[in-house]
N, C-alpha and C positions, 0 to 999 in steps of 0.2 A: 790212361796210364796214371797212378797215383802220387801226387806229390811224394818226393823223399822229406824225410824228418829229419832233426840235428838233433842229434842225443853225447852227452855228454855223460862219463862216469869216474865219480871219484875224484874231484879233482884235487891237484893239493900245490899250492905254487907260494913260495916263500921269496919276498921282495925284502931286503935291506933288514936282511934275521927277524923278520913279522911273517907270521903266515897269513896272507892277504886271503888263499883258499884254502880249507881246510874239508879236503875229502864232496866239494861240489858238485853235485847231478841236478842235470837237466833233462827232459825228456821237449822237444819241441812240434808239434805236430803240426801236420799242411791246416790252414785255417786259423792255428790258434797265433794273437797276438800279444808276447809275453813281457813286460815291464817288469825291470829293476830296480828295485828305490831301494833309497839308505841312502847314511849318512856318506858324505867322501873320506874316502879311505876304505871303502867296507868290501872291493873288491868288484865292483860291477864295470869300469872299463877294462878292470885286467881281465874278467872272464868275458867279455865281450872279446880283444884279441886271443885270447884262447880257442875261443869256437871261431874266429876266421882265420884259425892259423899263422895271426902273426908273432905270436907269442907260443913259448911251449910251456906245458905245464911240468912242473918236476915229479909230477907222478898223476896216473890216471889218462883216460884218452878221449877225443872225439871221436863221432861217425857223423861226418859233413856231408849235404849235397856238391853237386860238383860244380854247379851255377847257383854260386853263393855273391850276393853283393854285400859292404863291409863300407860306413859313411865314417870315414878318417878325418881326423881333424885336419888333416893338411892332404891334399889332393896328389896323387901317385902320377905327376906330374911335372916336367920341366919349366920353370918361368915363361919359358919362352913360347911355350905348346899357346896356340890359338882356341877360341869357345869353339870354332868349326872343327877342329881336330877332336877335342872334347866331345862333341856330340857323334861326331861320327864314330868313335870307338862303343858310344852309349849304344848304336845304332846297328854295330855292327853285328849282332848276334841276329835280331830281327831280320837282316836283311839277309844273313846264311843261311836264314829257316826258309827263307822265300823263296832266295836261289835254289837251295836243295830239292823243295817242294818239286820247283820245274822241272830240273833235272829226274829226279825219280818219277814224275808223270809222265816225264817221256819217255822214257824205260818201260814204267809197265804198258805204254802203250803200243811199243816195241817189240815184248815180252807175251808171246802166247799163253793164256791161262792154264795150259796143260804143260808149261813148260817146267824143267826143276827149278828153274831159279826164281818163277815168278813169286811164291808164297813169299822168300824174305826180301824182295822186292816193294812187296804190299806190306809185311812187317814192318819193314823201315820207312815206307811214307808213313804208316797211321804214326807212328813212333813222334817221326819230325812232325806231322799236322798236327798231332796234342800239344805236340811244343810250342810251335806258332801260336796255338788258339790261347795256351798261357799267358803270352807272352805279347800279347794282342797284336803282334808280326802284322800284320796288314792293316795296323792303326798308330804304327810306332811313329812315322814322321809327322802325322798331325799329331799324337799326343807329343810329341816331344815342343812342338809349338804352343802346346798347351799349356806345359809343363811351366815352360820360362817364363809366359806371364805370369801364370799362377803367382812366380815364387819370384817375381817385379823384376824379370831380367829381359824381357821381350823386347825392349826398347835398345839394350847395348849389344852395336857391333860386334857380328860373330868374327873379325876376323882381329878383333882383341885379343890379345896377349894375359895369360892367366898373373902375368907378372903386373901388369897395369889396373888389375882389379885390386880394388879393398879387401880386407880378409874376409867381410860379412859376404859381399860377392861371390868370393871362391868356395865359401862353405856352401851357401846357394846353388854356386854350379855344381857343386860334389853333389847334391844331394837331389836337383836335377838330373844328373847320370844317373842316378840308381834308378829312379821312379820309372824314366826313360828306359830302361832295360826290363824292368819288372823281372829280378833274378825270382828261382824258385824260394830261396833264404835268404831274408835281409836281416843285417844289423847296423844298429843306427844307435849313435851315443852323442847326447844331448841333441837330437834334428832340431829342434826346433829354435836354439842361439841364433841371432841374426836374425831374425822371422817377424814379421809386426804380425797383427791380428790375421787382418783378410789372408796373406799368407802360411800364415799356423793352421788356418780354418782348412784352408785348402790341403797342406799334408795331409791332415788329417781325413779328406777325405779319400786323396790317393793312397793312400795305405788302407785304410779299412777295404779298400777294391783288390785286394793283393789278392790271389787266391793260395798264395804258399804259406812258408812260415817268415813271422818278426819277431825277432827280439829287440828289445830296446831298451836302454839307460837314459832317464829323465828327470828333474827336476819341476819339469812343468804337468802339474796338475792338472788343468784343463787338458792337456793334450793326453795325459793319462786315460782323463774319464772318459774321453771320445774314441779312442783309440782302442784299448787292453781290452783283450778277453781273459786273461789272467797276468795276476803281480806274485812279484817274489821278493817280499821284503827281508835283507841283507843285516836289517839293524839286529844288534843284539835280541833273542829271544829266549824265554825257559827250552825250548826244546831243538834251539838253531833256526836256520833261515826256512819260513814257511812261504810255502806257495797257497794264495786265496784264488777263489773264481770269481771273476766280474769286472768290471772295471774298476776306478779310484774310489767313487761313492761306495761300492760294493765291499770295496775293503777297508776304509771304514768304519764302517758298521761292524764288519767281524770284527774290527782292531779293538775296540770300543768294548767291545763284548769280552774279548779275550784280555785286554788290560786288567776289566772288574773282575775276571774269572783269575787272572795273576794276584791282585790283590787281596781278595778273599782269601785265595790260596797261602799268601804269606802271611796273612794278620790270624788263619787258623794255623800255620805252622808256630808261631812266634808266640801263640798260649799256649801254645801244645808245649813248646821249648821251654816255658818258663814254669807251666804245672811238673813237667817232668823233672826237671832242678832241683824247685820244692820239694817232688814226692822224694826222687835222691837223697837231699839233704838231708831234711826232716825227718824223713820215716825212719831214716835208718837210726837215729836217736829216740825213738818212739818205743816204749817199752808197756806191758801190760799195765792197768792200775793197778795199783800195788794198796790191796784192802788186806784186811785180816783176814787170818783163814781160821777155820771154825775146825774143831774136832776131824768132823766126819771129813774135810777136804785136804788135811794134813798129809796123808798118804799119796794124794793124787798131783798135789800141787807142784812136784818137779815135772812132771808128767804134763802137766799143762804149760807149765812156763817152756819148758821146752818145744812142744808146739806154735805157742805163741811167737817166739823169737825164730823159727823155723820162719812162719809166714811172713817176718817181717822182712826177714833176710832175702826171701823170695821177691817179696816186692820192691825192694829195694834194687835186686839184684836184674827183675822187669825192665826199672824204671828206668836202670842207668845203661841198658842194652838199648834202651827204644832213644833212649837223649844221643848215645853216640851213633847210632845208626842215620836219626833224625839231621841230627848237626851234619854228620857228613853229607847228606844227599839234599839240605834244605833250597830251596829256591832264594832267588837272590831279592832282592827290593827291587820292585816296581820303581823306575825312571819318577823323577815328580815332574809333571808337566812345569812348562814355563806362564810364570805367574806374575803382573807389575804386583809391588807392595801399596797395594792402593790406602792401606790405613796412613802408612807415612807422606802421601800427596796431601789426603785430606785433612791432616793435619795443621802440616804447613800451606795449604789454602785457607784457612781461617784465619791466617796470619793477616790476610790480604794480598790484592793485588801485589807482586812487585816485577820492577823494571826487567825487561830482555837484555840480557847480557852481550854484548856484540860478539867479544871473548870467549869459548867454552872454557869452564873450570877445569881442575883435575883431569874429568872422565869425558868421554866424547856428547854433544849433543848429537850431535848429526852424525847416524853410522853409513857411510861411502865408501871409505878408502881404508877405512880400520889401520890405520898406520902409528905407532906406538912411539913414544921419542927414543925409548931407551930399548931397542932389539936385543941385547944381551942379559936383558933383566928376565927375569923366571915368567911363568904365566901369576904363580902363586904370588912373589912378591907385585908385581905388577898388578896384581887384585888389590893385595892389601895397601900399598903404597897411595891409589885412588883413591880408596874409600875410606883407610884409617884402619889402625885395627880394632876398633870397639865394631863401627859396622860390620868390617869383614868378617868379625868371630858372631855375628849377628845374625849375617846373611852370607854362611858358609858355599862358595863357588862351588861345591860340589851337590850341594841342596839343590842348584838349578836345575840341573839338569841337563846341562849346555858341553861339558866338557869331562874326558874321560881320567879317573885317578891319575893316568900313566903322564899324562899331563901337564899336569900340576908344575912338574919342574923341568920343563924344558923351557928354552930360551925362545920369547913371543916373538922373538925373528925368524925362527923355524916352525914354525907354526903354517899350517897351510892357510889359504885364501879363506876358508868355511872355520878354519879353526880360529883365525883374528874375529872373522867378524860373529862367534861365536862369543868370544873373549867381550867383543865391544855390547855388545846385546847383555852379557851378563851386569855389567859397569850399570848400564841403565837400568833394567830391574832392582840390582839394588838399591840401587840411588836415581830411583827415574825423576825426573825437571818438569817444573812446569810446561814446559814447551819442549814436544820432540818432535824434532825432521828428521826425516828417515827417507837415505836415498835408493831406492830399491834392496828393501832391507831381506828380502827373501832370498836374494842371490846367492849363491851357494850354501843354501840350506838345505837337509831331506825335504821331501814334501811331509813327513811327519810333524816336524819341527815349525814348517811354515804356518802349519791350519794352529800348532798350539799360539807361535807368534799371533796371527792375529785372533783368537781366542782373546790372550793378553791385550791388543790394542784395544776391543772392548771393553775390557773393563777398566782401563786408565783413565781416571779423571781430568788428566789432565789436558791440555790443548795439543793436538797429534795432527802432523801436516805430512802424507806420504806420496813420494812419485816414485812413480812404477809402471814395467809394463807387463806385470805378471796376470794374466787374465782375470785367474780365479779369485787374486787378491782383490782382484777392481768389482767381481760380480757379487764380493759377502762384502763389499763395504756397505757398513751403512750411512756414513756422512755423505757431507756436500762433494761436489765432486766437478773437478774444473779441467777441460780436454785442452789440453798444450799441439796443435796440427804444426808441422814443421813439415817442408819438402826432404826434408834429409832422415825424420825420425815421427813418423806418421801417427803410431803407435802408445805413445807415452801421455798419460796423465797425472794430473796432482790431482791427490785426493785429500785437503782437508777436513 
């Protein structure tokens, strides 16, 4: 019996007068494992409750399996429910397959082979046994033993109270139920929060054993490239959200491809825009040389001028069809990656050494908490206020790359978690310090955004001290690199 698919079409769902989707399709098939990246805000948890029904879209529909699991931020759960309750709801579909199994084996054994009822007898065993073998039914209580170590929960009392757990805890058991069930369609938004290494490794490889469909919303990189057989990046594009085949590295390489193929494309539009103006402008003031005319051309010579001014009229007439057609339809500018201004470090390094400031100036050293003094002040003013305005008209916020026009003027107190510390990232670029500590500076970023971040930290001169436990960031370092082991936070390094 063939996995069912989740297909989605059209979708269009309008959050707080933004259209978050805008006419979204999905096609998801048994096998394939689909990642969502983008920026936040670009609509990848709203279309994740879309397609598990807990959200409705304002236009457009799903076609859902009917044993769909759905990894919730907060567990569809009473405080008071125990891990044992928990697991035995995980447990409970496997163990329906088994009972039923019996029950129909003793039926058809019951059941004469020439009887009428036997054929949908033996219909609905093989029916339930593809189910089981899915759903590893007769492997489910040791994987679910499996499961909780994997994901460092083996050791706590199942007859704990979900209320008694930590929130990193309870997200773990969510996401132990799901593995433990192995529905035919999973979704899962951000799995991997709460997770140190050995436990990320591990998801990762319970999901790749899935034999249904995943979709998934992630920030985490490495668990991208171990995981996806296709992504679907959210971020702005010339042609809207594309879907690539491969995993993280995979896409990549086409992103790479298709940024220079956007580029080319704009810097050939943008002479093409500028010849077409000239030819506009100019031609149309362009008239024959105006020589003597001799006897024998006296007769012909309105004759000609008339043609002449025909043709220019024509091209003029060309030029300024192709310039409004162009202007209308032209592609927009290529994002500029994020870039430190390393000429102004090196500069003021030939200054010399000087003192560490205990103090941050102005702007932040150390981005953590990205927490602003004045939340009522603009994002705009609060750029320029940091940095002055000679530099800010220098190193225009919008040149980064970091933050969207619409932006600009709203209050850095409304501003989301990704959007401050987007704000605080720009502050340093322009004005980056001798010395930058950065405390898990990837955290709510796209994974686009994070490979340009440490792009940037390469090439900063200056002294950069990072902790983190983002995999992928710790695997392209290339400094020294110092493992912090705590029993509480396994996971974490500094890396200067």
């Amino acid at each position: 019996m063939p996995q069912p698919a989740l297909l989605a079409h059209d979708l269009v769902r309008v959050l707080d007068g933004r259209r978050v989707l805008d006419g979204a399709c999905l096609t998801a098939s048994p096998g394939h494992r689909i990642g969502l990246i983008g920026e936040n805000g670009v609509g990848k948890s709203t279309l994740l409750r879309i397609l598990a029904g807990v959200d409705e879209p304002d236009s457009g529909g799903v076609t859902r399996p009917a044993d769909l699991g759905f990894l919730h931020q907060e567990m569809p759960f009473e405080a008071g429910t125990t891990i044992a309750a928990v697991l035995d709801e995980a447990l409970r579909e496997a163990r329906e397959d088994l009972a039923e199994l019996d029950r129909l084996g003793g039926e058809l054994a019951r059941v004469p082979e020439d009887a009428p009822g036997h054929q949908a007898v033996l219909d609905a065993y093989g029916k339930r046994l593809e189910q089981a073998q899915d759903r590893e039914a007769w492997d489910a209580d040791r994987r679910a033993v499996l499961v909780l170590d994997g994901l460092g929960l083996g050791a706590v009392d199942h007859d704990r109270t979900l209320g008694s757990l930590s929130g990193g805890q309870r997200g773990r058991l969510a996401l132990a139920a799901l593995l433990v069930r192995r529905p035919s369609a999973l979704l899962l938004d951000e799995p991997t929060n709460h997770l140190d290494d050995g436990a990320a490794a591990f998801v990762e490889e319970q999901v790749r054993s899935l034999p249904g469909t995943v979709v998934l919303a992630s920030h985490d990189r490495a668990f991208l490239d171990a995981v996806c057989t296709d992504l679907i990046d959210l971020d702005p594009a010339v042609d809207g959200p594309v879907r690539y085949g491969g995993n993280y590295s995979a896409y990549l390489s086409q992103k790479h491809a298709e940024r220079a193929r956007w580029g080319r494309r704009y810097a050939e539009e943008q002479r093409e825009l500028e010849e077409l103006r000239t030819s506009a402008g100019v031609t149309a003031h362009r008239v024959a040389p105006d020589r003597g005319r001799t006897d024998n051309e006296k007769m012909g010579y309105g004759h000609r001028a008339g043609r002449v001014q025909n043709s220019v009229s024509r091209r003029v007439r060309d030029a300024t069809r192709r310039l409004e057609e162009l202007e209308r339809v032209q592609v927009a500018e290529p994002p500029r990656p994020l870039r430190f201004a390393a000429g102004d470090l090196a500069a003021r390094a030939e200054e010399g050494p000087q003192p560490v400031q205990r103090e941050p100036p102005r702007y932040p050293y150390a981005v953590q908490g990205d927490v602003f003094e004045r939340p009522g002040r603009t994002v705009r003013d609060t750029y320029e206020a940091a940095l002055g305005a000679a530099l800010a008209e220098k190193v225009p916020l919008l040149s980064l790359g970091l933050l969207h026009e619409a932006d600009l003027d709203r209050p850095v107190g409304r501003l989301s978690v990704g959007q401050r510390r987007r704000l605080a990232l720009a502050l340093l670029v322009a004005r980056p310090p001798q010395l930058l500590l950065l405390d898990e500076p990837t955290n709510h970023l796209s994974p686009r955004l994070c490979d340009e971040l440490e792009d940037a930290l390469a090439t900063g001169p200056g002294a950069i001290v990072v902790a983190s436990h983002d995999r992928r960031l710790r695997q392209r370092w290339t400094g020294r690199e110092i493992r912090l082991v705590t029993a509480h936070d396994p996971g974490r390094r500094a890396t200067p």
